[in-house]
C-alpha positions in Angstrom: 17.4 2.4 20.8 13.9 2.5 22.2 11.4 0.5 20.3 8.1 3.4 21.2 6.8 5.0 18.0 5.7 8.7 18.2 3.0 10.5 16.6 4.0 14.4 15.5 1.3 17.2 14.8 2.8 17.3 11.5 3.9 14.9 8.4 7.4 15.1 7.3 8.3 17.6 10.6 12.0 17.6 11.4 12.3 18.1 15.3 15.8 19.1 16.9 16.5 17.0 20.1 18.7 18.4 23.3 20.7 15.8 21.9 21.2 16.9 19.1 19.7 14.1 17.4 17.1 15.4 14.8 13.7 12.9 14.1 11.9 13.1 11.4 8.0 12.5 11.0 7.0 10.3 7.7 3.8 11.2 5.9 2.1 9.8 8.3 3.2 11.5 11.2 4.9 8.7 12.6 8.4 8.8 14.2 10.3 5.5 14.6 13.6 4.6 16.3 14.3 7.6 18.7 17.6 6.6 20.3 17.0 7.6 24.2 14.4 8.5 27.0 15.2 12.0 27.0 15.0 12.4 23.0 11.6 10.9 23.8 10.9 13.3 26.8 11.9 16.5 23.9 9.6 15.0 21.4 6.4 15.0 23.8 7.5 18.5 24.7 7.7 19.7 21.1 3.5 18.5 20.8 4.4 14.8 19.9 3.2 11.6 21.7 3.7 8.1 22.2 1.3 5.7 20.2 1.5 2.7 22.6 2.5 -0.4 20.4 -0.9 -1.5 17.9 -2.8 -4.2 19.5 -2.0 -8.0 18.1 0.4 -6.4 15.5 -1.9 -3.9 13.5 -0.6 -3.1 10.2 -2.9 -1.2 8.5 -6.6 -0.2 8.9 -10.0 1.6 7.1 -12.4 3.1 9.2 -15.8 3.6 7.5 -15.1 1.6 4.4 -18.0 2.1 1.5 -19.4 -1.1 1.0 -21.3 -0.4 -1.6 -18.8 0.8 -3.9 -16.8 -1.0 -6.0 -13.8 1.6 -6.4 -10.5 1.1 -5.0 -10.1 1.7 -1.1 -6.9 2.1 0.3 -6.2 1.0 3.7 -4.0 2.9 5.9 -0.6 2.1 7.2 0.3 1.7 11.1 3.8 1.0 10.3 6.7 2.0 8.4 9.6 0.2 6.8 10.3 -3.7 6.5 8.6 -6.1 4.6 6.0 -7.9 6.7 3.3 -10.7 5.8 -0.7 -10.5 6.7 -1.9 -12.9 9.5 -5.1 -11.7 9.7 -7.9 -9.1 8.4 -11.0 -8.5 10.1 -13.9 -6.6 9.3 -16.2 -5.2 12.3 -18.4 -2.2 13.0 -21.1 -2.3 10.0 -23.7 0.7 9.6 -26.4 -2.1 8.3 -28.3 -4.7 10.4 -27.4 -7.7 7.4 -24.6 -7.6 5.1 -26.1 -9.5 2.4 -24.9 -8.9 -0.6 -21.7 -7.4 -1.1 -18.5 -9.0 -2.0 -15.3 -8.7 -2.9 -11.1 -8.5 -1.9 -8.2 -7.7 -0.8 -5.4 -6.6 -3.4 -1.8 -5.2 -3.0 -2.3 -3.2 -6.4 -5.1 -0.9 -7.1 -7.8 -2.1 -9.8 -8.0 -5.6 -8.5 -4.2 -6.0 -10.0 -2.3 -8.8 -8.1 0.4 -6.4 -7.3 2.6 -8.5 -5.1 -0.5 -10.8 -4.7 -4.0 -11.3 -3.6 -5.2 -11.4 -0.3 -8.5 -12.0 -0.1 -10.4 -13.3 -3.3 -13.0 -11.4 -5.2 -15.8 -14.0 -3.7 -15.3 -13.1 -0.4 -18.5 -12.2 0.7 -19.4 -10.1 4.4 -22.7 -12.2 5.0 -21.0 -12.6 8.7 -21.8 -9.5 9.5 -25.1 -9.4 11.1 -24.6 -5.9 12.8 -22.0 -3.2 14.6 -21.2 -5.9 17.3 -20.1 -8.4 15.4 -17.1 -9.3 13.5 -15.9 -11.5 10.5 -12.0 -12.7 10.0 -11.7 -13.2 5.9 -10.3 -15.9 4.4 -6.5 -15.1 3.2 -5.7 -16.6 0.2 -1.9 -16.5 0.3 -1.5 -16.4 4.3 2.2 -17.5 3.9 3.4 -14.4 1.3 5.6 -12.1 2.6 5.1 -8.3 1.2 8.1 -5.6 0.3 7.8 -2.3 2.4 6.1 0.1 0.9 3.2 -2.2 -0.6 -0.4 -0.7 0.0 -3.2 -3.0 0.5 -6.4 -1.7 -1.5 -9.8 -2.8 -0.5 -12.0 -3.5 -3.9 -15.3 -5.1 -3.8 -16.9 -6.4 -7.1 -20.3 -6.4 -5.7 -21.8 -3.9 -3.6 -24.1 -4.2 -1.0 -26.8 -2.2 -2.8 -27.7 0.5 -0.3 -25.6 2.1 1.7 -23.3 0.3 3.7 -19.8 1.1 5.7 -17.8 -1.2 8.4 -14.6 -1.2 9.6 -11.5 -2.8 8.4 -8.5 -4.2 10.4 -5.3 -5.9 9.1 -3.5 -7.5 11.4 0.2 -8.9 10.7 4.2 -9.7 11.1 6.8 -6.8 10.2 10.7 -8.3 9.5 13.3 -5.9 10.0 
């Protein structure tokens, strides 16, 4: 079994191989485990293509995160099935020269529920961002918990930044079977 993962123009599209092998997108677009080369060829020619494999383990990400809001964010997945554990979330790419105020975590429920746990505290603060070049890794407050498949991570601040305010948000991690 080859180990690429395919994006397809569509979510949940079933695509008929020469093989007779049939793949099926998840709801977000992504098709996992296709069995040979030329299953892989058949999917390209049907409009798909091959994501090369996330940089450093990338699990789930937010572009353009509202950082002056403190409603639920959900990040988005990279990956489907298996449980996996968070090594690593980094925020980058702010809109403002000086986040200064806001703060706020991490949470695998929505409404700053512990869900399976949280991941970053509601004091984490984003001071460390000084502008678009520069980056800040969070502090993980359970670094060592592994998550069931299927948990979504939701971004939720408890203090905004007081203006507007977006950056980018990257979570970086281990997937087990």
């Amino acid at each position: 079994m080859l180990t690429s993962l395919v994006f397809s123009p569509l979510p949940n599209q079933s695509i008929v191989c020469s093989s007779g092998n049939i793949y099926a997108s998840n709801v977000n677009n992504i098709i996992k485990n296709v069995a040979s080369v030329a299953d892989l060829s058949d999917l390209t020619a049907a409009g798909c293509f091959v994501l090369n494999p996330p940089p450093s383990n990338l699990l789930f990400k937010l572009t353009g995160a509202n950082f002056n809001s403190t409603s639920d964010q959900i990040l988005i997945p990279y990956f489907g099935g298996g449980k996996f554990r968070v090594t690593k979330i980094t925020v980058g790419n702010t809109s403002v020269n000086g986040m200064s105020t806001a703060a706020g975590g991490i949470y695998t429920a929505a409404s700053k529920a512990t869900g399976q746990g949280v991941l970053v505290a509601a004091g984490q603060v984003y001071t460390g961002l000084t502008n678009a070049a520069t980056a800040l890794d969070l502090t993980l407050a359970l670094p060592n918990l592994i998550l069931n498949a299927g948990t979504s991570l939701y971004l939720s601040l408890t203090t905004g930044q007081g203006a507007t305010a977006t950056a980018d948000i990257y979570v970086f991690g281990d997937v087990y079977g």
